[in-house]
C-alpha positions in Angstrom: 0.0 0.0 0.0 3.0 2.4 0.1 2.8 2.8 -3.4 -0.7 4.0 -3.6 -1.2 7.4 -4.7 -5.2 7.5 -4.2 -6.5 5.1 -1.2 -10.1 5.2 -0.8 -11.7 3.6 2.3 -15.3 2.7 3.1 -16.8 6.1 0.9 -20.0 6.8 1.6 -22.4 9.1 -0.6 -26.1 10.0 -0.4 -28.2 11.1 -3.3 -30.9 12.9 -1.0 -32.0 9.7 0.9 -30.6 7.1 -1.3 -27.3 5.7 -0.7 -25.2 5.4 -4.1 -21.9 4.2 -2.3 -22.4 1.9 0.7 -18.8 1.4 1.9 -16.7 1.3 -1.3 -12.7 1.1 -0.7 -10.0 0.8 -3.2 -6.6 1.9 -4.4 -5.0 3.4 -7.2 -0.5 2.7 -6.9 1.5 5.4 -9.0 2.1 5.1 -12.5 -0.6 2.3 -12.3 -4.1 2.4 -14.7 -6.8 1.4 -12.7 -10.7 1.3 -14.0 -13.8 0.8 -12.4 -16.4 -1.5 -14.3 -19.8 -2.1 -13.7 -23.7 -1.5 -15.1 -25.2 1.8 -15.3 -26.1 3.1 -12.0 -23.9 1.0 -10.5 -21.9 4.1 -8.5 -19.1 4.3 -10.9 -19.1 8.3 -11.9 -20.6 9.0 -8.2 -17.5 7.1 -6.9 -15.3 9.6 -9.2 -17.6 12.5 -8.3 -16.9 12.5 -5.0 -12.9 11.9 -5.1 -13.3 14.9 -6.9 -15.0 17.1 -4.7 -18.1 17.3 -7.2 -20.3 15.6 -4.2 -19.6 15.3 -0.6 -19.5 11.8 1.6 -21.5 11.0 4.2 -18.6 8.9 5.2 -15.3 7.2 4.3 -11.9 8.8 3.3 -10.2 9.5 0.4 -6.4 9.8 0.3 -3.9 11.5 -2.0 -0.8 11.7 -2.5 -0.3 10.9 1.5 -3.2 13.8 2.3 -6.2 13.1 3.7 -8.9 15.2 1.1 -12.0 13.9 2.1 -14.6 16.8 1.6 -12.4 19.1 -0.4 -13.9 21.6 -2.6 -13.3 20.5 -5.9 -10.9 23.3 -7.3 -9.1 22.6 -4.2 -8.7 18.9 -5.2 -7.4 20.2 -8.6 -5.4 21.7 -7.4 -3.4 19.1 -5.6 -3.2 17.4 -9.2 -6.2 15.1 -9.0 -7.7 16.2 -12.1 -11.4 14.5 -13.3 -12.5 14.8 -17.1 -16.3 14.5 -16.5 -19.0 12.0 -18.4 -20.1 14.2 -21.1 -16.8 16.3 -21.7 -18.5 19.6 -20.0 -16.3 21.9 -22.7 -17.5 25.5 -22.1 -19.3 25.3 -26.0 -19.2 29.7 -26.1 -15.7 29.7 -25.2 -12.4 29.0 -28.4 -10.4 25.9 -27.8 -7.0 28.0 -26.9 -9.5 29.5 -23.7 -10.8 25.8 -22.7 -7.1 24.8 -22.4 -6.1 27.7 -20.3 -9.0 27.1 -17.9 -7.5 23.7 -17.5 -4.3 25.7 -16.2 -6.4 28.0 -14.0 -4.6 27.0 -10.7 -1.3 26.9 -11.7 1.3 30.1 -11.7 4.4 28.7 -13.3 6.0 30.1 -16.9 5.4 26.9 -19.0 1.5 27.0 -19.7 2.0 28.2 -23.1 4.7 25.4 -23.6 2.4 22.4 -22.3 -0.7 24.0 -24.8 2.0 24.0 -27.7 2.3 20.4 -26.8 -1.0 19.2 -26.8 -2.3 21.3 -30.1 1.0 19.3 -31.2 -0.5 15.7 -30.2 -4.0 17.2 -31.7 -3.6 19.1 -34.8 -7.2 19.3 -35.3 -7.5 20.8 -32.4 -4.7 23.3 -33.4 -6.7 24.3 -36.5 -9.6 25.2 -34.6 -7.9 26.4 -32.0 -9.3 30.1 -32.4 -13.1 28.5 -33.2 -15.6 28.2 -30.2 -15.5 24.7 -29.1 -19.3 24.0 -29.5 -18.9 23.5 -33.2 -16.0 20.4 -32.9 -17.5 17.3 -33.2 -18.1 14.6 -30.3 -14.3 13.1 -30.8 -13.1 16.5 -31.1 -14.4 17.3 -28.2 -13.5 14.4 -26.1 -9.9 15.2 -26.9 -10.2 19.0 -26.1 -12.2 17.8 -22.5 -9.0 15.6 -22.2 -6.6 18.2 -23.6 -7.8 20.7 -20.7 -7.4 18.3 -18.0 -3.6 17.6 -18.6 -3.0 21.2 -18.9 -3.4 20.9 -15.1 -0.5 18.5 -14.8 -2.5 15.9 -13.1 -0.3 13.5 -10.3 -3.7 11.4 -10.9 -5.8 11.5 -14.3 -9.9 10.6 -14.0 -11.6 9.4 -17.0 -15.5 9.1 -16.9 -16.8 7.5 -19.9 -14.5 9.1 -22.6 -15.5 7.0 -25.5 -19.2 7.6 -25.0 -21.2 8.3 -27.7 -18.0 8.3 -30.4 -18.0 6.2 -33.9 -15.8 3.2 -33.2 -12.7 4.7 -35.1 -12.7 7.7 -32.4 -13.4 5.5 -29.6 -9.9 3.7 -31.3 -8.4 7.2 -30.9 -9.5 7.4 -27.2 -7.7 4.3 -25.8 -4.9 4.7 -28.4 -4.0 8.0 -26.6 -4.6 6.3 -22.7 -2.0 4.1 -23.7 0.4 7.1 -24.8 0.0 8.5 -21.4 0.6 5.4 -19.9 3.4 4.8 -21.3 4.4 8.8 -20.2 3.9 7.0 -16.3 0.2 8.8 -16.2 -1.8 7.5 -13.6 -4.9 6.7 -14.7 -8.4 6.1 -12.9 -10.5 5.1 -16.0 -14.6 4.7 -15.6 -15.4 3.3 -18.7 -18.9 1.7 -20.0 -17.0 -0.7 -22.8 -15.7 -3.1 -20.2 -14.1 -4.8 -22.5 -11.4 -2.0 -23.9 -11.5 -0.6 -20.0 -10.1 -4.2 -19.0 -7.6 -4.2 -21.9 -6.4 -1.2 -20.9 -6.1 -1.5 -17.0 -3.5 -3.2 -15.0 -5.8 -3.6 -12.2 -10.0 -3.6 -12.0 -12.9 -3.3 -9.8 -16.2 -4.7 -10.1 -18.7 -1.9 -8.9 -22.3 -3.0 -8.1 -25.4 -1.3 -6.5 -22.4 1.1 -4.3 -20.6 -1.7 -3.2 -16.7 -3.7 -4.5 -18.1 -6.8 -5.3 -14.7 -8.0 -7.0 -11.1 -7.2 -8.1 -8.2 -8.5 -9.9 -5.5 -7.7 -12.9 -7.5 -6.9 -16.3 -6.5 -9.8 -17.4 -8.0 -11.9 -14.9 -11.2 -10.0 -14.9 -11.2 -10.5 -19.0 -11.7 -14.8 -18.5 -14.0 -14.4 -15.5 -17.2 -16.4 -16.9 -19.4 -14.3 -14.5 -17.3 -10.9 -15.7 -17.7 -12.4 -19.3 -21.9 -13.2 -19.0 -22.6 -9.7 -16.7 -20.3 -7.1 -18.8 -18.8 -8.7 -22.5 -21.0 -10.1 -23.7 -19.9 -11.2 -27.1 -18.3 -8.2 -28.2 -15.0 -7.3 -29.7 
């Protein structure tokens, strides 16, 4: 456990009077990728919500990077370099591309902004020729990558993916896991929520099985991939 960057321990979260997480624990090493898989309304993006400062618990801890931040505001989490690119991309649609990427560096006050945005218009040259456009008009991929593109301008310690291949065509959704696997091999730590179990198991080192708020199972991707119960409740027969 000395290696863990993110410990999370018995997290607790209400939705009014309905508990969503009933006692959910985990941990996410350094330089490991780690995804959370499970059915829809299964607690996945409340579990990242609340790491995130997005919703408070009503009990439990979360750990980073040897502080206790349970309760934190969510800028404040930030911040600290725990850095969530939300289900749905939440791009500010009235603002240019260039201006969602400097958002992502709001908290920071060193001299290399402008370098890291070079970088990533680099990695995303459609991004770079619509960099003066208002984001609302890139497509869904487009988008995904800008949503992404803003979060690293944060320089995360800790990256949070929820659901970044939904709704994209299959060759985007390609694109998506193509690029997790660049930052991987950068030493990214990754906490992936991802509805396509099957590419969220390829991708992680290590998985949890979320269901109805609680951990229900764990092992290596791989082991979770030849699972027959894994195999019936998530794959399916897909590719």
């Amino acid at each position: 456990m000395s290696d863990a960057l993110l410990t999370v321990e018995n997290l607790q979260t209400n939705y009014g009077a309905i508990r969503a997480l009933k006692g959910v624990s985990f941990h996410v090493d350094a330089g490991a990728t780690v995804t959370l898989i499970g059915a829809n309304g299964a607690g996945k993006s409340t579990t990242l919500n609340t790491i995130s400062g997005l919703l408070k618990p009503a009990a439990g801890r979360v750990v980073f990077n040897g502080t206790d931040i349970t309760g934190w505001r969510a800028d404040r989490v930030t911040a600290a370099g725990l850095v969530q690119v939300p289900e749905g991309r939440e791009i500010l649609a009235p603002l240019t591309v260039a201006e969602n990427l400097e958002l992502g560096a709001y908290t920071r006050h060193d001299k290399e902004v402008a370098q890291d945005m070079a970088r990533i218009l680099a990695r995303f040259p459609r991004l770079a020729e619509r960099r003066d456009q208002q984001a609302g008009s890139l497509s869904g991929g487009e988008q995904q990558m800008l949503a992404i593109g803003r979060a690293l301008m944060a320089r995360p310690k800790l990256l949070m993916l929820d659901e970044p291949s939904m709704g994209l065509a299959p060759v985007l959704v390609r694109d998506v896991f193509d690029f997790i696997a660049e930052l991987q091999a950068r030493g990214t730590t990754i906490l992936l929520v991802e509805q396509n179990a099957r590419k969220a198991l390829r991708a992680a080192g290590y998985a949890y099985v979320l269901e109805n708020g609680l951990i229900t199972q764990e092992g290596t991707g791989e082991e979770l991939l030849q699972d027959a119960r894994i195999v019936e409740a998530y794959l399916g027969s897909g590719h």
